[in-house]
VOTI-711145 format. One record per residue (C-alpha): residue number from 0; residue in one letter; y negated, z negated, x. Coordinates in steps of 0.02 Angstrom, whole numbers. Each point is the difference from the previous one (the first is absolute). Layout:
<recs>
<num=NUM | residu=A | yy=Y | zz=Z | xx=X>
...
</recs>
This chain:
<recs>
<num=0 | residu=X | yy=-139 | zz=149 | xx=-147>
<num=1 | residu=X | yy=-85 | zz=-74 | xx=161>
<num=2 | residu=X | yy=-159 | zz=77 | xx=64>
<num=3 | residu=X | yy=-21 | zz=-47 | xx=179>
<num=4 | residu=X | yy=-76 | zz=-159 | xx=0>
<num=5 | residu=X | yy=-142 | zz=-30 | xx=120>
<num=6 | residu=X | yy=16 | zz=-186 | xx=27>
<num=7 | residu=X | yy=149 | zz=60 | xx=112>
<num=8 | residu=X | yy=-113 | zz=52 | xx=128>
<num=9 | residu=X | yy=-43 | zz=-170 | xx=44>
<num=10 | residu=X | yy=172 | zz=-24 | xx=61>
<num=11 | residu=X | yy=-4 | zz=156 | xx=84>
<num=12 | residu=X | yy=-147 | zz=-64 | xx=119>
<num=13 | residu=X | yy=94 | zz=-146 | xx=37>
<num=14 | residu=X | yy=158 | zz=85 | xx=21>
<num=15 | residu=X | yy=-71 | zz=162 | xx=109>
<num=16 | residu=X | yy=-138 | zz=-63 | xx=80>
<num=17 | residu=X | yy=97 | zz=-73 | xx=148>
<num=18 | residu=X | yy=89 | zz=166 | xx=32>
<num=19 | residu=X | yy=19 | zz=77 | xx=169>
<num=20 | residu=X | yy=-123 | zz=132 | xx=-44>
<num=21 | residu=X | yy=-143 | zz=-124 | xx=-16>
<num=22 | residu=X | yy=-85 | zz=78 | xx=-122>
<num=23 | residu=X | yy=-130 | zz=-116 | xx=-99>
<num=24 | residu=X | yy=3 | zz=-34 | xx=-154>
<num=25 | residu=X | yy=-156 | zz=76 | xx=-57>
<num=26 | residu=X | yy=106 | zz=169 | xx=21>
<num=27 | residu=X | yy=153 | zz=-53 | xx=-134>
<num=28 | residu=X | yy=-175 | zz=-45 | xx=-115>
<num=29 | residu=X | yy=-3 | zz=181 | xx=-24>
<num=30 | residu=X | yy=138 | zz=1 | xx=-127>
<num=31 | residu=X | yy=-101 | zz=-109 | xx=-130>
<num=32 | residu=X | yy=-111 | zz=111 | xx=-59>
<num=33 | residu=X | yy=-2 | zz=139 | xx=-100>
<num=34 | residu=X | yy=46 | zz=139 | xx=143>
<num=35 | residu=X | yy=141 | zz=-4 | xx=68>
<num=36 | residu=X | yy=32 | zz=103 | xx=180>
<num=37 | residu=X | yy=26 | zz=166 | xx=-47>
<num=38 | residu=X | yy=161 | zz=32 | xx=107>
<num=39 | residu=X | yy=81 | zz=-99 | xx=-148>
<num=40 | residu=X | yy=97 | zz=111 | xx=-113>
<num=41 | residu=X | yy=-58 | zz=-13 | xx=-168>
<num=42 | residu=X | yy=66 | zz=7 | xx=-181>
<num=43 | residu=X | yy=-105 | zz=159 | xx=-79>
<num=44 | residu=X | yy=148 | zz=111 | xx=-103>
<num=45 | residu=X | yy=153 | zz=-15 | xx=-82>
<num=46 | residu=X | yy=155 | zz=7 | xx=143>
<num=47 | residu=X | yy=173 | zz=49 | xx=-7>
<num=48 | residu=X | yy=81 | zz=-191 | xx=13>
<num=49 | residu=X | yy=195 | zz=22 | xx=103>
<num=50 | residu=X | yy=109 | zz=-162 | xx=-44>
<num=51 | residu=X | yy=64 | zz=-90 | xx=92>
<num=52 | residu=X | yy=-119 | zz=54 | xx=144>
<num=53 | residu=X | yy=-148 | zz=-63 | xx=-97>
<num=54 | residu=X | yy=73 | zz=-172 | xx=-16>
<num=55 | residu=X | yy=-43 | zz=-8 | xx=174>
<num=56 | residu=X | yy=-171 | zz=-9 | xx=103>
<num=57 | residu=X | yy=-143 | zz=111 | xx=-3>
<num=58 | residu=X | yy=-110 | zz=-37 | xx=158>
<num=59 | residu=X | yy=-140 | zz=129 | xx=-16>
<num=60 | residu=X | yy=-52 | zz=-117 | xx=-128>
<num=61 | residu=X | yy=-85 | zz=-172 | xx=5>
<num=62 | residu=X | yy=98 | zz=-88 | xx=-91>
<num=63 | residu=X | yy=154 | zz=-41 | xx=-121>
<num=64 | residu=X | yy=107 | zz=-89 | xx=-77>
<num=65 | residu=X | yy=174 | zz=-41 | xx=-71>
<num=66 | residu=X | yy=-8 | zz=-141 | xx=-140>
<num=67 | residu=X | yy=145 | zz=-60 | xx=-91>
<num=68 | residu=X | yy=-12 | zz=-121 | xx=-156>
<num=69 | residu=X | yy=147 | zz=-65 | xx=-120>
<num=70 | residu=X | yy=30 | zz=-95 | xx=-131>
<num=71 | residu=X | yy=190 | zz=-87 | xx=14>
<num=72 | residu=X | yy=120 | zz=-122 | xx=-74>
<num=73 | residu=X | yy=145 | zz=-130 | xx=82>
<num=74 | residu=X | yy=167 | zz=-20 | xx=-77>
<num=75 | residu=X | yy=-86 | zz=-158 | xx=-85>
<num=76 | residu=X | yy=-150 | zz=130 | xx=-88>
<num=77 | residu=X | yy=-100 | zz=-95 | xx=125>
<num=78 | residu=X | yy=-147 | zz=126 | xx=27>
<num=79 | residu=X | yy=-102 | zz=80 | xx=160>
<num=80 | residu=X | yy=-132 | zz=80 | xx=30>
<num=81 | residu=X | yy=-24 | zz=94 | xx=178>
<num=82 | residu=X | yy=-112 | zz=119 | xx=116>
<num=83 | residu=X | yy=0 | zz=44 | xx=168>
<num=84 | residu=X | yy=-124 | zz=131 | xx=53>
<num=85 | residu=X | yy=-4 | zz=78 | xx=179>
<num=86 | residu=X | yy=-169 | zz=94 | xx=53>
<num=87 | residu=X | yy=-16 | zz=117 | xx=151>
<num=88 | residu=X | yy=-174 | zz=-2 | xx=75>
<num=89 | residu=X | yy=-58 | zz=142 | xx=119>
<num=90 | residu=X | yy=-170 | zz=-55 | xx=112>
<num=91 | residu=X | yy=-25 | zz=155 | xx=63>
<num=92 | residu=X | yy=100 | zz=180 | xx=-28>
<num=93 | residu=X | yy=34 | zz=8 | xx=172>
<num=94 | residu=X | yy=60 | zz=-126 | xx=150>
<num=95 | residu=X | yy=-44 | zz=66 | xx=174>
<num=96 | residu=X | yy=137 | zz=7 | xx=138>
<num=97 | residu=X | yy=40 | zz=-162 | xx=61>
<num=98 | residu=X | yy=141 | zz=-51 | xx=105>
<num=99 | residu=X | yy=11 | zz=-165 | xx=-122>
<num=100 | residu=X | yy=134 | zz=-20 | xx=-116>
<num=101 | residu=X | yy=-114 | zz=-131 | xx=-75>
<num=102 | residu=X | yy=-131 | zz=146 | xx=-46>
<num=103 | residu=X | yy=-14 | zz=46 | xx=-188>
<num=104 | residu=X | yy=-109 | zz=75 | xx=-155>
<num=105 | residu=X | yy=107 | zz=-84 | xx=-133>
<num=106 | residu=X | yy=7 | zz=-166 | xx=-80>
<num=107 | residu=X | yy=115 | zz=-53 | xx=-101>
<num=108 | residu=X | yy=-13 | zz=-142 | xx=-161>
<num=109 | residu=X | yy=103 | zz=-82 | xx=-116>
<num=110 | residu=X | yy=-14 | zz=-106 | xx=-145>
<num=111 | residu=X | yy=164 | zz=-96 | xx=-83>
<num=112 | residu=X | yy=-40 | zz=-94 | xx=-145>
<num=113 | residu=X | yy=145 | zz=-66 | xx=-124>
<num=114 | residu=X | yy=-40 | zz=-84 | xx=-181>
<num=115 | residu=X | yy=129 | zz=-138 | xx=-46>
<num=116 | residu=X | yy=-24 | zz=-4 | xx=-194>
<num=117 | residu=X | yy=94 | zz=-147 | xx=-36>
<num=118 | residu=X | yy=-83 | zz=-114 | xx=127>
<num=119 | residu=X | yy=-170 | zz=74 | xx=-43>
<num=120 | residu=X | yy=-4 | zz=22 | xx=200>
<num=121 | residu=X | yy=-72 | zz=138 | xx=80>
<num=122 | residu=X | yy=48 | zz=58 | xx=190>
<num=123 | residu=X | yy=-126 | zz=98 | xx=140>
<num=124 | residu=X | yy=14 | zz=48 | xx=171>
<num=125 | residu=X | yy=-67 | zz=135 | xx=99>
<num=126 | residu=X | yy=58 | zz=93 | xx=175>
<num=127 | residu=X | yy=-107 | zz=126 | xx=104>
<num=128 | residu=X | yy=41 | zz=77 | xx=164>
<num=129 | residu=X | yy=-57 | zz=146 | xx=110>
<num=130 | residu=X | yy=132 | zz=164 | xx=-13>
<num=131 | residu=X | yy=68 | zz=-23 | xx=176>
<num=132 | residu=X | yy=141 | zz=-56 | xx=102>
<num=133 | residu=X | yy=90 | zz=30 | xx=-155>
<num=134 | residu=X | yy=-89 | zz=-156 | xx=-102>
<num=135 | residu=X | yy=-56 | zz=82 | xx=-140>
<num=136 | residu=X | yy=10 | zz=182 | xx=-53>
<num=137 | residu=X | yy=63 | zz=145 | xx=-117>
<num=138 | residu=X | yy=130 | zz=118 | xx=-10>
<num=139 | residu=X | yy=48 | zz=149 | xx=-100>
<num=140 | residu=X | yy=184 | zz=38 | xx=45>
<num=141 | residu=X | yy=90 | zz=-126 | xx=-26>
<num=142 | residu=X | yy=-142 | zz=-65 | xx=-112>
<num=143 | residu=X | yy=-63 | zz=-158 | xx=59>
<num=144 | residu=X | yy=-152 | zz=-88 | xx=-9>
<num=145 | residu=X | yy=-23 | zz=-180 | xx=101>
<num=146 | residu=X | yy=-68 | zz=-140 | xx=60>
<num=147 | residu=X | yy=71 | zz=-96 | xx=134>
<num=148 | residu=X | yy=144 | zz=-38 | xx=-142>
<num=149 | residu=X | yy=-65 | zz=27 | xx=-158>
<num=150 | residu=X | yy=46 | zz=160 | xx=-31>
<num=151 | residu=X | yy=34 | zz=161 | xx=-150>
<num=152 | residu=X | yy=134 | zz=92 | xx=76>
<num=153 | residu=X | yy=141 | zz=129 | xx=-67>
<num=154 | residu=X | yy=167 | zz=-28 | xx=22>
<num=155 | residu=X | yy=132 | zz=72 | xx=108>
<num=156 | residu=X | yy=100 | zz=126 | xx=-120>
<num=157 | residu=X | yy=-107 | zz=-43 | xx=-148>
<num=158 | residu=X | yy=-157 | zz=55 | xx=-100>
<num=159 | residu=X | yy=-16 | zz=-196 | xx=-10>
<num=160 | residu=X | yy=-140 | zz=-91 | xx=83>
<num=161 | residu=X | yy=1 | zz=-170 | xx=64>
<num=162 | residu=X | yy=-161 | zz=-124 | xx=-37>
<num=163 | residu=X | yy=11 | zz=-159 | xx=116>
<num=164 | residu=X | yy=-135 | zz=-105 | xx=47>
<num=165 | residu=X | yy=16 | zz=-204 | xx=19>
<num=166 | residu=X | yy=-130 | zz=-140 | xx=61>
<num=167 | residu=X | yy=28 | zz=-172 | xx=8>
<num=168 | residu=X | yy=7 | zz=-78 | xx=-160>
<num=169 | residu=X | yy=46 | zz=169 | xx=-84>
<num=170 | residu=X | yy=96 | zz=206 | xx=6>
<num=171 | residu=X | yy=82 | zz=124 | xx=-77>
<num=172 | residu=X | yy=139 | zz=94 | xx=37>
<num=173 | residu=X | yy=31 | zz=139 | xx=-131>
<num=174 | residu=X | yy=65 | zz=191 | xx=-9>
<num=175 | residu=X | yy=-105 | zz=119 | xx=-112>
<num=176 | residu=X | yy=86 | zz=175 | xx=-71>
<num=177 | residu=X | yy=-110 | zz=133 | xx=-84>
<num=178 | residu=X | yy=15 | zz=18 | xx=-170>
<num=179 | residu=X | yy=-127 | zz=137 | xx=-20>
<num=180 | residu=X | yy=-48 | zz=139 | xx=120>
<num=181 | residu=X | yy=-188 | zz=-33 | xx=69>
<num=182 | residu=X | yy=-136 | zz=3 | xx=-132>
<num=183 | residu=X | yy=-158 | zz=104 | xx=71>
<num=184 | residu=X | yy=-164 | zz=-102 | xx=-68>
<num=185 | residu=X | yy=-182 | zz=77 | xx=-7>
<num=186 | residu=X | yy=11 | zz=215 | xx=-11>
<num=187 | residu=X | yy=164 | zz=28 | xx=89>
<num=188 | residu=X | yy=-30 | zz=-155 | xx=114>
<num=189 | residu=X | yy=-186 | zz=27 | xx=50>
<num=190 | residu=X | yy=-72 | zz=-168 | xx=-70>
<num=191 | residu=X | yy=-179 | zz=8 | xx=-22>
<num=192 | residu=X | yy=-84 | zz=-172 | xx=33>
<num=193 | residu=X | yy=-177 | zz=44 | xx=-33>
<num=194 | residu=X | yy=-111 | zz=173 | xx=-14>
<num=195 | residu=X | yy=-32 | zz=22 | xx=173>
<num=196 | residu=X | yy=112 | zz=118 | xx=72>
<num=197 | residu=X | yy=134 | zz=-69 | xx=127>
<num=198 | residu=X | yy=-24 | zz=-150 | xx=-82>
<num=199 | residu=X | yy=193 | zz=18 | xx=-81>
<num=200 | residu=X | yy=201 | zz=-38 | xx=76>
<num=201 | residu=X | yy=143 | zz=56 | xx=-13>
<num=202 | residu=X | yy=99 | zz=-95 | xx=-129>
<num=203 | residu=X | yy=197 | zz=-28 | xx=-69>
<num=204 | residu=X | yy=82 | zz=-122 | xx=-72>
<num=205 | residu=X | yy=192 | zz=-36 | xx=-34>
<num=206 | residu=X | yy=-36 | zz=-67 | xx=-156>
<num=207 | residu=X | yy=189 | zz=-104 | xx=-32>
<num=208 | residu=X | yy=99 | zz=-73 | xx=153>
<num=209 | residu=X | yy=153 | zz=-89 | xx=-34>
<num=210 | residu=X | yy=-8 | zz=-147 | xx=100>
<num=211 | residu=X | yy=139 | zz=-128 | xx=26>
<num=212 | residu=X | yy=13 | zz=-141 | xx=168>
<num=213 | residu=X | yy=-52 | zz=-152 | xx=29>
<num=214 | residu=X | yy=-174 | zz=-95 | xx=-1>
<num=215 | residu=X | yy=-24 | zz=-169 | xx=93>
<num=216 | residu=X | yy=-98 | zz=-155 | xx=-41>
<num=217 | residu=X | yy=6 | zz=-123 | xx=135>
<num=218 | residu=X | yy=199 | zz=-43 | xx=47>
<num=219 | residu=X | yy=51 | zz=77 | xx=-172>
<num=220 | residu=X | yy=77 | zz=162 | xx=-40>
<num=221 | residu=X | yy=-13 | zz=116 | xx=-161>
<num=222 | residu=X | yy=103 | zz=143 | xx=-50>
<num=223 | residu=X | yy=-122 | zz=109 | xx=-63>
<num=224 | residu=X | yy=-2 | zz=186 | xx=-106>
<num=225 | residu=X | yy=-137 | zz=110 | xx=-96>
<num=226 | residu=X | yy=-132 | zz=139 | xx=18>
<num=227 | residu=X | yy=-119 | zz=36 | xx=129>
<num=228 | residu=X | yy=-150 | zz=110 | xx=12>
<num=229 | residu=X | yy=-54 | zz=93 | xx=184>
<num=230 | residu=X | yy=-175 | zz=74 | xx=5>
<num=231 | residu=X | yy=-53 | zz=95 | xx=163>
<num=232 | residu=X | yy=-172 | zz=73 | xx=46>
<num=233 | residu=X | yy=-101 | zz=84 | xx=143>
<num=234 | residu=X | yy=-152 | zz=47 | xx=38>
<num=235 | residu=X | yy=-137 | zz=-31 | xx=98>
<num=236 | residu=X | yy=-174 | zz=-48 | xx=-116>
<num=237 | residu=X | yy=-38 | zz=-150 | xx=-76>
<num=238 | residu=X | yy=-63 | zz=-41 | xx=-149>
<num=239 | residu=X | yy=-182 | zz=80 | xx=-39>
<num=240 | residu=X | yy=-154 | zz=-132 | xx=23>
<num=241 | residu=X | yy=-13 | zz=-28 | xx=-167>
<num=242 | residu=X | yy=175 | zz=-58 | xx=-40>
<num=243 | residu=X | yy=54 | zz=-193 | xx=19>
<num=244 | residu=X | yy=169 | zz=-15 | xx=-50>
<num=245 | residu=X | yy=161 | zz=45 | xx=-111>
<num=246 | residu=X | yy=119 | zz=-53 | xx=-114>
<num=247 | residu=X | yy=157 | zz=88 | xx=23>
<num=248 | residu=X | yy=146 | zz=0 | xx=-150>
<num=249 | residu=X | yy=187 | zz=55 | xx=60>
<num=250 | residu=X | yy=109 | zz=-32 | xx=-178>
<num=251 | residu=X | yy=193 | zz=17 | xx=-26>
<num=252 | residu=X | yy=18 | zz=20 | xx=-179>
<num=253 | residu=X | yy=147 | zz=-60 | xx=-119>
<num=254 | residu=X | yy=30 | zz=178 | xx=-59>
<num=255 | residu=X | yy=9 | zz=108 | xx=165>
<num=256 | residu=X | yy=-168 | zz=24 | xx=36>
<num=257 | residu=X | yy=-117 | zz=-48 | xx=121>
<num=258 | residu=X | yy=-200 | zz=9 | xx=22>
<num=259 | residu=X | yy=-116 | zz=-15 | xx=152>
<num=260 | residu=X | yy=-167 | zz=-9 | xx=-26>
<num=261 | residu=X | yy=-166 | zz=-57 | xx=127>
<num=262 | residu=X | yy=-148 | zz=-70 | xx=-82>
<num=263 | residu=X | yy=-130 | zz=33 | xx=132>
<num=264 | residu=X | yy=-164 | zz=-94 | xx=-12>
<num=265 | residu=X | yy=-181 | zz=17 | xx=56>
<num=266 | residu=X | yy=-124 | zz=-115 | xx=72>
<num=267 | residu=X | yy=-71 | zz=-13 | xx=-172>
<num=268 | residu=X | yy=180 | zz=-56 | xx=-82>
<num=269 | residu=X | yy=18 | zz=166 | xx=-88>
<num=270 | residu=X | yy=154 | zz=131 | xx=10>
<num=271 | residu=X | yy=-18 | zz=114 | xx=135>
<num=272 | residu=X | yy=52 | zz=186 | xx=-69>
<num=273 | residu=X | yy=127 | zz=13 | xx=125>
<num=274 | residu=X | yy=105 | zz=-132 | xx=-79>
<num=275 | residu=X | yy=150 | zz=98 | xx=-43>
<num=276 | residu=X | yy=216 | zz=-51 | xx=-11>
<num=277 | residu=X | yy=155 | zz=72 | xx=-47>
<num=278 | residu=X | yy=138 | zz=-16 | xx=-147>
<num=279 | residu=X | yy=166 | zz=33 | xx=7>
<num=280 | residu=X | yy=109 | zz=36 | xx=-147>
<num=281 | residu=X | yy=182 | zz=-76 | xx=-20>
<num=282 | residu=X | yy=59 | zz=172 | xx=37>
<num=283 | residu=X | yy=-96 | zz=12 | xx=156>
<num=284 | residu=X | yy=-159 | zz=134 | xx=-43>
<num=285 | residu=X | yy=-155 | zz=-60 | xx=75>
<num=286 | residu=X | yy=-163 | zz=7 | xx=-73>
<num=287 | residu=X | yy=-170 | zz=7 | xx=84>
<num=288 | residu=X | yy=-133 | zz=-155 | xx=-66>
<num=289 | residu=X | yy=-179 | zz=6 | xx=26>
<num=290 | residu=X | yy=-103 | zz=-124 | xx=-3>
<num=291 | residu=X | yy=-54 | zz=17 | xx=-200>
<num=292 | residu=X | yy=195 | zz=3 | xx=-35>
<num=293 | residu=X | yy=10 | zz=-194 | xx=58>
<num=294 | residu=X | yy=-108 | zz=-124 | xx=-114>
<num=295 | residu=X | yy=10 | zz=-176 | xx=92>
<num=296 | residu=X | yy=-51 | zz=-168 | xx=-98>
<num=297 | residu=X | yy=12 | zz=-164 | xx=100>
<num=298 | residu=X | yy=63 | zz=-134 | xx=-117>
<num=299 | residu=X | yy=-27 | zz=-152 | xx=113>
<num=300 | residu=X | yy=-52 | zz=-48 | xx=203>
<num=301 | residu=X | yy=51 | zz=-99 | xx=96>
<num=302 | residu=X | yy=-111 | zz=-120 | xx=139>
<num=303 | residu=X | yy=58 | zz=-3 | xx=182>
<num=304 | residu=X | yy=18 | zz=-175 | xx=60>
<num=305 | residu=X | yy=-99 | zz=90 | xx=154>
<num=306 | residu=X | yy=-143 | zz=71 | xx=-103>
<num=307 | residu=X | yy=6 | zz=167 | xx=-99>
<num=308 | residu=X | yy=43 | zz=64 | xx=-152>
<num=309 | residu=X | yy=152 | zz=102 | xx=-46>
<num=310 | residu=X | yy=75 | zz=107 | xx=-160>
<num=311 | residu=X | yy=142 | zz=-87 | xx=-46>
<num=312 | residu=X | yy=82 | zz=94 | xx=-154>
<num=313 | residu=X | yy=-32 | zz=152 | xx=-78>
<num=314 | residu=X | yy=0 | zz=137 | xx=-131>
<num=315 | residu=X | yy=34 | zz=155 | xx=50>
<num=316 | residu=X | yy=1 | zz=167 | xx=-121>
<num=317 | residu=X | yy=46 | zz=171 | xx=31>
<num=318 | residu=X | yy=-25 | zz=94 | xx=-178>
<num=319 | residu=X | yy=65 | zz=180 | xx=92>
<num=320 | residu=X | yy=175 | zz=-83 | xx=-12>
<num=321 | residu=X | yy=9 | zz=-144 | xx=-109>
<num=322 | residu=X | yy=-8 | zz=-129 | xx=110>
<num=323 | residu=X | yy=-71 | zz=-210 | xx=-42>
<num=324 | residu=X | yy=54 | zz=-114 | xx=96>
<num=325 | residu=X | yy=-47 | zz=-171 | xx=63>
<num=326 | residu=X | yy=-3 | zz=-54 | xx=175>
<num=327 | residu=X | yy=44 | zz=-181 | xx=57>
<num=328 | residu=X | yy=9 | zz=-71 | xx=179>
<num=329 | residu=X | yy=163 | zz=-118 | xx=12>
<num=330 | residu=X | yy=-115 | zz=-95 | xx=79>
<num=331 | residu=X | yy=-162 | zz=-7 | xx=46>
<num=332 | residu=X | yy=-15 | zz=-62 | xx=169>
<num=333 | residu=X | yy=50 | zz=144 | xx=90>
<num=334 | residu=X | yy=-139 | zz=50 | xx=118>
<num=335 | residu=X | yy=35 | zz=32 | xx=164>
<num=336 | residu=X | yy=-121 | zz=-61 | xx=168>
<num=337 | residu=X | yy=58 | zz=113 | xx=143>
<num=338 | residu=X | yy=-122 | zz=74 | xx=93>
<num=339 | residu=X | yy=-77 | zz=80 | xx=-138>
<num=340 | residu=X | yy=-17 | zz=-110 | xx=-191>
<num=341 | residu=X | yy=73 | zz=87 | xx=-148>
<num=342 | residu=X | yy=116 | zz=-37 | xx=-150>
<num=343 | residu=X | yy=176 | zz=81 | xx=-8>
<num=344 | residu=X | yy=129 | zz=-74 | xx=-127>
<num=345 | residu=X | yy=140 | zz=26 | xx=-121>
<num=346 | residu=X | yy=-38 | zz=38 | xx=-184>
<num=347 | residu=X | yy=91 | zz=20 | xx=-147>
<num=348 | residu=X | yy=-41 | zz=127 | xx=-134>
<num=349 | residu=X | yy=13 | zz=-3 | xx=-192>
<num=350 | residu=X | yy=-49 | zz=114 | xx=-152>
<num=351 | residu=X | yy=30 | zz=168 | xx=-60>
<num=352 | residu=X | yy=38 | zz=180 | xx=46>
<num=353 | residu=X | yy=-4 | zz=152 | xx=-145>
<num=354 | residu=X | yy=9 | zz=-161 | xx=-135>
<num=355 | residu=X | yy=167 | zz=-86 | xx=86>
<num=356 | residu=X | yy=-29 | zz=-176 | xx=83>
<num=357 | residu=X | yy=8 | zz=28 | xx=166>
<num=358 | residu=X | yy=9 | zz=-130 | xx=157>
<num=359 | residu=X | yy=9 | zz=13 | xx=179>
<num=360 | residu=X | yy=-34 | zz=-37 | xx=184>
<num=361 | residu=X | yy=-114 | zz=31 | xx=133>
<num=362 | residu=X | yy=-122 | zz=-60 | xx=147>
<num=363 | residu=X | yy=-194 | zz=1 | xx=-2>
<num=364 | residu=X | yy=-128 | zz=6 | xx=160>
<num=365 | residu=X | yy=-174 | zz=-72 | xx=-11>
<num=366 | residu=X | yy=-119 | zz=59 | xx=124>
<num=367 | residu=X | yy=-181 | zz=-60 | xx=10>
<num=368 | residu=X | yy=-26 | zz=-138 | xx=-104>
<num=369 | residu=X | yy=-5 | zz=-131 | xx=162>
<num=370 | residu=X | yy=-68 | zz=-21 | xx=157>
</recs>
């Protein structure tokens, strides 16, 4: 789950600013507060979601996202960790006529981070572009999804999608098939994010990806295969004034099932009420979590290097169906500094579910605990 994140603003300015339109800055300051222009469509009931339409853009909003996370293994059992995350931006819901290719409302961002287990190493880089001239931009039909040439597309006479994204000392190269139909989180994918009204996306998830390509370190190749996650969201609020971060669960379990869940927080450190997830059974059913469904215990931290303190294993219970586990980063060291700072790493799981030990997979996201 990714709210938009306001530190990407800051790159906006310096990636906007110089546009033929000339408009100052001051104007794209708008979109940090509370209100956002009105002409922006708005998540406020239930919809009907239309696959695979919806894996596409939706531009009367301000902004979302396509985020992909996996957990994988070589031929060796050497083990990876990856994300890569692509945000669309919208300054403005409309662009006025121009005779400039150049001119544009969207920006596009991307995050690629890889976790090399084995060398304890862990891998960033980050892309942005304006969505013109065909450098970044978003699809429908075919699906596809891109910067310059990291991309999520689908594949010619496929339901496959393609992941590829490489920077210099690192990439991946991987196809991802299905293996359950889209998950609809929140009350049939209206995700509430705090009381206020508005103040909510629209949110799925394919909860289980099978993922098999190649990941790159440096000059060296590996052969790679396992599960992935996708999570997609848009909307157009942020989060409410008196909210400061998240942490945000996504966990493949040993026996079929899977469970979502966002911890949201308030200024004060407490749980915000709209903290709320999603199970998944083995058979595929899906069940609806609130936020008193998910009790969280934080079992150790861990100290940034560049200041700030972050939850670095935890307890997580969910009496409604039987659920203790343990949470453990593979490593700790896994916090991304793009434009925006935040945590985002590979975890492993362990404990029980209905009395039978249990383990599992999964990725974390820690918003809000750094400047």
């Amino acid at each position: 789950m990714k709210h938009l994140l306001i530190g990407l603003v800051a790159l906006l300015f310096a990636t906007l600013t110089n546009a033929d339109d000339g408009e100052p800055p001051s104007q794209l300051a708008d979109l940090l507060g509370a209100e956002a222009d009105a002409r922006f469509a708005r998540a406020l009931e239930p919809r009907e979601f239309v696959f695979p339409a919806d894996h596409g853009p939706h531009p009367a909003f301000r902004n979302e996202w396509w985020y992909v996370t996996g957990n994988l293994d070589d031929e060796d059992g050497r083990r990876f960790g990856f994300e890569l995350t692509i945000f669309r931006f919208a300054l403005a819901p409309s662009v006025a006529e121009s005779t400039s290719q150049w001119r544009t409302r969207q920006v596009y961002i991307a995050h690629l981070a890889i976790t090399h287990v084995e060398d304890e190493r862990f891998y960033v880089a980050q892309r942005y572009s304006r969505g013109a001239v065909g450098l970044a931009g978003a699809q429908a039909a075919p699906f596809h999804v891109w910067i310059d040439d990291w991309s999520i597309a689908g594949q010619p006479d496929s339901e496959a999608w393609r992941l590829s994204a490489s920077d210099s000392d690192f990439g991946i190269d991987v196809e991802l098939r299905a293996l359950r139909p889209p998950v609809l989180n929140g009350i049939d994918g209206l995700s509430q994010k705090s009381a206020d009204p508005g103040n909510a996306s629209y949110y799925y998830s394919i909860t289980r990806l099978g993922t098999r390509g190649t990941i790159r370190i440096g000059e060296r190749d590996y052969k790679v295969s396992g599960l992935s996650w996708l999570d997609r969201e848009w909307s157009t609020s942020a989060l409410a004034a008196d909210q400061v971060g998240w942490d945000w669960f996504a966990l493949q379990l040993s026996d079929g099932s899977d469970l979502m869940f966002y911890h949201l927080r308030k200024n004060d450190g407490t749980q915000d009420a709209a903290s709320a997830g999603t199970y998944v059974s083995a058979s595929g059913s899906t069940s609806h979590l609130d936020a008193d469904d998910v009790e969280i215990t934080v079992l150790d931290t861990w100290e940034s290097p560049e200041g700030g303190t972050y939850p670095s294993k935890w307890r997580l219970t969910v009496q409604r169906i039987g659920l203790d586990v343990t949470v453990t980063p593979v490593m700790p060291n896994q916090e991304l500094f793009t434009t925006v700072r935040y945590w985002e790493g590979a975890v492993d799981v362990k404990g029980e579910h209905d009395g039978a030990a249990i383990t599992g997979r999964g990725y974390v996201e820690l918003a809000g605990y750094a400047q």
